[in-house]
C-alpha positions as CSV (number, residue, x, y, z in Angstrom):
1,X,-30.9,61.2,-6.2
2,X,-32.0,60.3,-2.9
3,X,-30.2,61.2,0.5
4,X,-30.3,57.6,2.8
5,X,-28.1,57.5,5.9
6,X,-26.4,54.1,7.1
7,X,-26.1,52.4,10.8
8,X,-23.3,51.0,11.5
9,X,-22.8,47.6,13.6
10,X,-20.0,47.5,16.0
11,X,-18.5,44.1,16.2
12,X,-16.4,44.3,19.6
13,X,-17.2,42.7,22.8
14,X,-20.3,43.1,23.7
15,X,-21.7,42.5,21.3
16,X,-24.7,44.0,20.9
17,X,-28.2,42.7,18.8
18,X,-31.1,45.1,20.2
19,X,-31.5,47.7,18.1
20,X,-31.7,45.0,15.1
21,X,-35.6,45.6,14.2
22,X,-34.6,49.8,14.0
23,X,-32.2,48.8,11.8
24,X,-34.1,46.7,9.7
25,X,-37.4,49.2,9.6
26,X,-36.6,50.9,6.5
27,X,-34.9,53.9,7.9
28,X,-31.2,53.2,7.0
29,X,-29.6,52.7,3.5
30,X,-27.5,49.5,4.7
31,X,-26.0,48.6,8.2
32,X,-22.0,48.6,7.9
33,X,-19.3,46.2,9.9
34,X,-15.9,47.5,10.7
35,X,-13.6,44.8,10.3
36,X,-10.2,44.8,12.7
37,X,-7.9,42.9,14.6
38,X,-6.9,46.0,16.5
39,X,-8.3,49.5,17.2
40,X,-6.8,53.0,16.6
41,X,-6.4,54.1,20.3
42,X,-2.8,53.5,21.8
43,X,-2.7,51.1,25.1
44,X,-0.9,53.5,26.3
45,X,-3.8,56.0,27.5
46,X,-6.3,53.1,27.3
47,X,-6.4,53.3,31.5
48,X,-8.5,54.6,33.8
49,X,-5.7,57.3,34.6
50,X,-7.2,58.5,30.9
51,X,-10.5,57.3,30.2
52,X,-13.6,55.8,32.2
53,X,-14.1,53.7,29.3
54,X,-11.5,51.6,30.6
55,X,-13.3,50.9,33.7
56,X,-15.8,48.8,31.5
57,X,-13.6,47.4,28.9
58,X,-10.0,46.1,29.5
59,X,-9.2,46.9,25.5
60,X,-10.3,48.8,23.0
61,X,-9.3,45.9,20.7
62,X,-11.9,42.8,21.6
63,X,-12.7,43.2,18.3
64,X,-14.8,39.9,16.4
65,X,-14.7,38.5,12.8
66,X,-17.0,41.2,10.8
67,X,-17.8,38.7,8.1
68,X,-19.2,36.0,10.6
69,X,-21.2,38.8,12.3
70,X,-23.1,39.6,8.9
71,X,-24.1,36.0,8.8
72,X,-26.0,36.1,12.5
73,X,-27.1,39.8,10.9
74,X,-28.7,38.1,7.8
75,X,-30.7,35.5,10.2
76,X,-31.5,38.4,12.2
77,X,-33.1,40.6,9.5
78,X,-35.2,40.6,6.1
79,X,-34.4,43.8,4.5
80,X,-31.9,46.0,5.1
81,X,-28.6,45.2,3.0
82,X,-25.2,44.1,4.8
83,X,-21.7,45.6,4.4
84,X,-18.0,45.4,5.2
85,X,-16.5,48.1,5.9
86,X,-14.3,47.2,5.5
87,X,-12.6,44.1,5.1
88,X,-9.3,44.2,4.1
89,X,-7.3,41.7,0.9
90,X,-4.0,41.2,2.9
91,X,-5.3,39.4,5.5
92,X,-7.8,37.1,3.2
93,X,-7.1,35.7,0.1
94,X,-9.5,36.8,-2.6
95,X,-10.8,32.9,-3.6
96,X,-11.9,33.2,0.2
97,X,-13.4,36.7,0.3
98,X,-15.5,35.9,-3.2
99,X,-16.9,32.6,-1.1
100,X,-17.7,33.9,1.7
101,X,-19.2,36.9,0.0
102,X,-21.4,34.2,-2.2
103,X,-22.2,32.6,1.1
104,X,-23.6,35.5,3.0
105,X,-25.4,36.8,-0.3
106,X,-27.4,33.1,-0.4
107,X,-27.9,33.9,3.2
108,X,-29.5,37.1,3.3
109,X,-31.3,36.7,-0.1
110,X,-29.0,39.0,-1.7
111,X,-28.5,41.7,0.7
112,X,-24.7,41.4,1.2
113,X,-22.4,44.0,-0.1
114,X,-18.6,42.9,0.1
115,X,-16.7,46.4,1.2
116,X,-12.8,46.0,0.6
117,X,-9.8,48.2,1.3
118,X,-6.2,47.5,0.8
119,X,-5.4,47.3,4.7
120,X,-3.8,48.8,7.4
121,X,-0.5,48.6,9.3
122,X,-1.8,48.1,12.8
123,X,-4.1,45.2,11.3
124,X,-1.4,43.1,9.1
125,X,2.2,43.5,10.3
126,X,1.9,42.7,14.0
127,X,0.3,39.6,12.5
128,X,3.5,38.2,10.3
129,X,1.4,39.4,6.5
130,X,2.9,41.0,3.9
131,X,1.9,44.6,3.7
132,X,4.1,45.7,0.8
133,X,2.5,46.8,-2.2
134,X,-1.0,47.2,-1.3
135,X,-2.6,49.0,-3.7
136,X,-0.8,46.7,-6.4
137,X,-2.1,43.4,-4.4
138,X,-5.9,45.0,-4.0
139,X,-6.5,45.4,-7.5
140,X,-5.7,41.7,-8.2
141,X,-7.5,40.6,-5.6
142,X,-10.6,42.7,-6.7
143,X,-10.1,41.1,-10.3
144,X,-9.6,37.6,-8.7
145,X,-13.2,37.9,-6.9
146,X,-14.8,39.7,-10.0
147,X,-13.1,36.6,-12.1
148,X,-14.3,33.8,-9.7
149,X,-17.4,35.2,-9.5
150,X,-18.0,35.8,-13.1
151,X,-16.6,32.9,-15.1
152,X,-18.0,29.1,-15.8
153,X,-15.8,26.6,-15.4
154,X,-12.1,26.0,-14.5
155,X,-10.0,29.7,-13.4
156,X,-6.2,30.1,-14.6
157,X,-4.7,33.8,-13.4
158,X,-1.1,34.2,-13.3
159,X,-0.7,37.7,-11.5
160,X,2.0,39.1,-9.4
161,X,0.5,38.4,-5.6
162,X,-2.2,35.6,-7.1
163,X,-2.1,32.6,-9.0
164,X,-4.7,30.1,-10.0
165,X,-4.9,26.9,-11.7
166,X,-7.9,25.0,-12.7
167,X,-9.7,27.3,-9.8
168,X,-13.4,27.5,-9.9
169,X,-16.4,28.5,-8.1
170,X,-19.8,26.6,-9.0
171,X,-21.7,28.0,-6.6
172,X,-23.9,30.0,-8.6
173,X,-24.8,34.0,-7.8
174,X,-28.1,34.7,-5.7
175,X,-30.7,35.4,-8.4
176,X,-27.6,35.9,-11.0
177,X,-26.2,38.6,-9.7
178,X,-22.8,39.4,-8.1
179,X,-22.7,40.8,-5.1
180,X,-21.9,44.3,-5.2
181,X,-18.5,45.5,-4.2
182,X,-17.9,48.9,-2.4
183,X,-14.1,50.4,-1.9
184,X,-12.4,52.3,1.0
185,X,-10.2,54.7,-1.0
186,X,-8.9,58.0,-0.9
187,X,-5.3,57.8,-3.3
188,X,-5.3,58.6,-6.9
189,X,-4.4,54.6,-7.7
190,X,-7.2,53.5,-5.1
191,X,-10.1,56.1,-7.0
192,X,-9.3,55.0,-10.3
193,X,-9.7,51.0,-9.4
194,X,-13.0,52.0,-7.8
195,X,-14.5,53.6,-10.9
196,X,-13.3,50.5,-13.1
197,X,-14.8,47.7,-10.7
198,X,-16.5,49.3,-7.3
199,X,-20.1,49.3,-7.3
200,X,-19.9,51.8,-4.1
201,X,-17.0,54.4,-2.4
202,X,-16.1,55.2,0.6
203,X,-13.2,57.7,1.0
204,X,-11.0,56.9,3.6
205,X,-10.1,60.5,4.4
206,X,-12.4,63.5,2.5
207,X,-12.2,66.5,4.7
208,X,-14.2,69.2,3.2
209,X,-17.0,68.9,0.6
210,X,-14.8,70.1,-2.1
211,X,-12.6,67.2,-1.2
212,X,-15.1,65.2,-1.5
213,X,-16.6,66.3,-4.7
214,X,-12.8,66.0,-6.4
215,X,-12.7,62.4,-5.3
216,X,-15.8,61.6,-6.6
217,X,-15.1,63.2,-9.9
218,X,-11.7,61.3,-10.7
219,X,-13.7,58.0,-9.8
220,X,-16.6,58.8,-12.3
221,X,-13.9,59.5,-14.9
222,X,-11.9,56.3,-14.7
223,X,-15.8,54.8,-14.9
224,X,-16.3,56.3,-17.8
225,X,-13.1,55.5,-19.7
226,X,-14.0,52.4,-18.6
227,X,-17.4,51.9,-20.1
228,X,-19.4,52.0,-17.1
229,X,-21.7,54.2,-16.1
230,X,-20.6,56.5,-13.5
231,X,-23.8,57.6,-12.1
232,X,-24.2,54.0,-10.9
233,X,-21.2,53.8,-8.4
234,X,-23.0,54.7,-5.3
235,X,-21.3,57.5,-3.3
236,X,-20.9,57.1,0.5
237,X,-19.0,58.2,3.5
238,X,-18.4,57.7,7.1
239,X,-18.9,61.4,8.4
240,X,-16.7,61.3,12.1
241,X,-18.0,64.3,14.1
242,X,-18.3,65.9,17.3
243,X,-21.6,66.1,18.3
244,X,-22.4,68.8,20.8
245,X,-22.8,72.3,22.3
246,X,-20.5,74.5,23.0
247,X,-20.1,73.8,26.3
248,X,-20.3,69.9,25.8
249,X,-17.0,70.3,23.0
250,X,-15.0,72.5,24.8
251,X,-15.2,69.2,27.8
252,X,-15.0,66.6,24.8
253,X,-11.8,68.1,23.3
254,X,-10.2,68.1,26.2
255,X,-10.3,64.1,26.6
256,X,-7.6,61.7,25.3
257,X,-9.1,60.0,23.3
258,X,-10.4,63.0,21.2
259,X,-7.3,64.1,20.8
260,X,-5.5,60.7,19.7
261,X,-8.1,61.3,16.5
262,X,-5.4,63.4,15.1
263,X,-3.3,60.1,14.9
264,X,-5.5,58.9,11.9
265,X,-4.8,61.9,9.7
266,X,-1.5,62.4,8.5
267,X,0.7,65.6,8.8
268,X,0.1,66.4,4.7
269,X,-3.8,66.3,5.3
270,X,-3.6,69.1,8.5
271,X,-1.1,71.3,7.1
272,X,-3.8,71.7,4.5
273,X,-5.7,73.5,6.6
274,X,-2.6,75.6,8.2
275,X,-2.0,72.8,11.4
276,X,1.0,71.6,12.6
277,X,1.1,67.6,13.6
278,X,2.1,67.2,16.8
279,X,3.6,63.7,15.6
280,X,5.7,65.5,12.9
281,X,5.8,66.5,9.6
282,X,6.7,62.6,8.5
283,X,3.2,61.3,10.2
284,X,1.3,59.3,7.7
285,X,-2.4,58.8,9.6
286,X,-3.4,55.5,9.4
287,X,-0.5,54.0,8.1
288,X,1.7,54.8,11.4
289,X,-0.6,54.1,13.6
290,X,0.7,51.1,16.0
291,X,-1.2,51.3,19.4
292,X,1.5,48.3,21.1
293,X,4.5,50.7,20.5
294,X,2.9,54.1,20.7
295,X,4.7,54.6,24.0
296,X,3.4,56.2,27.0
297,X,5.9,59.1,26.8
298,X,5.7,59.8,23.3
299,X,1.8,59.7,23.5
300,X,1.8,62.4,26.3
301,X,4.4,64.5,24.7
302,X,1.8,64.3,22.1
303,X,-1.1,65.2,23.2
304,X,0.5,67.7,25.0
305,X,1.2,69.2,21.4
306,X,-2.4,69.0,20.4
307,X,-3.9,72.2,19.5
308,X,-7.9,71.8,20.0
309,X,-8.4,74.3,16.8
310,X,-6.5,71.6,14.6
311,X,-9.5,69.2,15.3
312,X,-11.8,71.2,15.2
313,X,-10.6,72.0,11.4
314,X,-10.5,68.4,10.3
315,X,-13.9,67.5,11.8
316,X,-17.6,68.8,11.6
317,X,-18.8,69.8,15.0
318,X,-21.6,71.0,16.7
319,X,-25.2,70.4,17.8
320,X,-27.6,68.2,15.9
321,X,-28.4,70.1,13.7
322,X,-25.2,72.3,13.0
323,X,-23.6,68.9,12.3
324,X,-26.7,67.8,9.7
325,X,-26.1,71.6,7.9
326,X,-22.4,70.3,7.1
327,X,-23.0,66.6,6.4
328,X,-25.7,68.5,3.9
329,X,-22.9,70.4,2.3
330,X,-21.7,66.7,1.5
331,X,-24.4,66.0,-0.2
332,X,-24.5,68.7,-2.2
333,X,-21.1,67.4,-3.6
334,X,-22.4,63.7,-4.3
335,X,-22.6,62.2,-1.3
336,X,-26.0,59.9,-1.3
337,X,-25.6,57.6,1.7
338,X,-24.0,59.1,4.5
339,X,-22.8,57.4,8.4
340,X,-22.6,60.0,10.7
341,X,-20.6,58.7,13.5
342,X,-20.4,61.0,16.7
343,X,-16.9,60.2,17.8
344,X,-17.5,62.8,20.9
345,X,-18.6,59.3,22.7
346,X,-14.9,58.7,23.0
347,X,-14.7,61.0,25.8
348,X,-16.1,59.0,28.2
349,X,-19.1,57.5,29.4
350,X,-21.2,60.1,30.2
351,X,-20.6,61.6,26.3
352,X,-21.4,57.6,24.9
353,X,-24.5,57.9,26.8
354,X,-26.2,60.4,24.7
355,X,-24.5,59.4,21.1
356,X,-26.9,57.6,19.7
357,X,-29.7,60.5,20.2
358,X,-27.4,63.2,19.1
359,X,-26.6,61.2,16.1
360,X,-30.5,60.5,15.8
361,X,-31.3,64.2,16.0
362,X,-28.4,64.4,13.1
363,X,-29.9,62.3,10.6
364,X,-33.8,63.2,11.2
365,X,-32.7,66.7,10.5
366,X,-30.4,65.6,7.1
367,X,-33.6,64.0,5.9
368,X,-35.8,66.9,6.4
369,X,-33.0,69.7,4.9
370,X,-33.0,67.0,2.0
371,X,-36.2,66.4,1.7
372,X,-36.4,62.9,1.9
């Protein structure tokens, strides 16, 4: 199967639309849109006193509406396809999600592909929703949108977190077909409702290839017990590295904002590979993270606590093409359309600066040890 990378599309202030015609050249498998209300980085060390990114942005959460950026990317582009990634069913309601997903298909001539998750704390609870029972409430919502999408006439579902009655949803598919629907998921629940409905994965934590290859594996067995075929459930993954010599990530360890990466993996995850988390053995990643109430003191006792070597374990590192040699060893275990994301331009600006071109360097060399 062929190897493709992604690009991804930030949508926080600025917004930026120049690089739209590279994107839409043929180069990269789809262009993905993070969807947030707020970021992962604690306010706390979002200051100058910790970062010179904070001399050019007052947040790190000016963050804008990711499905109303893929419709000004559909009028900006003609080929390349369009993702979420991802957009979460806590904070839309799936009758919404399946016509807006409808509407941005009709508007890129069927390029749009609707990338769900089941949501995050720091994006639903500050904001009054309901985040109990997520996994439970994601797989309705998936069947709601498959439902809308897929049946004539008036809708009833009586479900525990949805209910419809005489719903429908004329508007017919683009060329009579659904959009496809790609998961962020990672949990045995999450895997086995992407192989009976995703058309495309994302794990939302795979941290070697063997990971990775286990994941994939549980998904294309709940596809098949399902009837589907699981060779058509497109494997993908957003690779977060450090890009960089040896020199350049001894310097990029040392910021902040590197280190606060360890607040998106849980304590389970790093003692895995024999770490300690400095936020305790109860740390859950993602699902902790708050960045209003991460307070200044406990943020500096903990990076304080944070061992570079940790990082380094959970995340591929290196130059160019050290980094391409792992995200390879991905491949080899399923992976098909890979992001690589250089998060070593968190440590300032002088790292953001060169990003791009490191992550450049990074896929040109994936393609050629590929052989694409």
């Amino acid at each position: 199967m062929k190897v493709q990378p992604a690009a991804f599309l930030r949508t926080t202030l600025p917004l930026d639309f120049s690089k739209m015609a590279d994107l839409d050249s043929g180069r990269y498998h789809s262009v993905w849109l993070p969807d947030h209300m707020v970021s992962f980085w604690p306010d706390s060390i979002w200051t100058p006193e910790f970062t010179d990114l904070a001399t050019i942005s007052p947040s790190p959460h000016r963050h804008l509406d990711a499905m109303a950026v893929a419709g000004a990317t559909a009028a900006l582009t003609k080929n390349v396809p369009i993702a979420t990634s991802v957009v979460d069913t806590v904070r839309r309601h799936p009758s919404m999600l399946a016509q807006t997903a409808l509407t941005l298909d009709h508007l890129s001539n069927g390029r749009f592909i609707l990338g769900l998750g089941s949501g995050e704390l720091e994006n639903t609870v500050p904001y009054g929703f309901d985040f109990s029972k997520p996994v439970g409430r994601f797989e309705e919502a998936v069947q709601v949108i498959r439902l809308l999408w897929e049946s004539e006439g008036l809708l009833d579902y009586d479900g525990k977190f949805f209910k419809l009655q005489h719903a429908r949803m004329d508007t017919e598919l683009f060329n009579g077909r659904c959009p496809p629907i790609w998961i962020g998921a990672s949990g045995p629940r999450m895997l086995d409702i992407v192989g009976r409905f995703a058309d495309g994965w994302w794990p939302a934590g795979a941290w070697t290839p063997e990971d990775y290859a286990a994941k994939l594996a549980v998904i294309r067995q709940s596809a098949e017990r399902a009837g589907r075929d699981p060779m058509a459930i497109v494997p993908a993954f957003i690779i977060t590295c450090l890009i960089g010599d040896d020199d350049e990530l001894a310097e990029i360890l040392a910021a902040p904002l590197i280190k606060s990466l360890l607040l998106q993996i849980s304590a389970a995850e790093l003692h895995k590979l024999g770490h300690s988390h400095p936020m305790g053995d109860s740390w859950r990643g993602f699902q902790d993270i708050d960045p209003a109430t991460l307070t200044r003191e406990r943020v500096l006792d903990f990076l304080d606590k944070v061992d570079p070597k940790a990082i380094l374990a959970m995340v591929p590192h290196g130059t160019p093409k050290e980094v391409a040699a792992i995200v390879k060893s991905y491949c080899d275990a399923g992976l098909r359309v890979p992001k690589i994301l250089d998060y070593g331009g968190m440590a300032g600006l002088k790292f953001g600066a060169l990003s791009a071109q490191k992550v450049r360097e990074a896929e040109d060399e994936l393609l050629r040890l590929t052989g694409q």
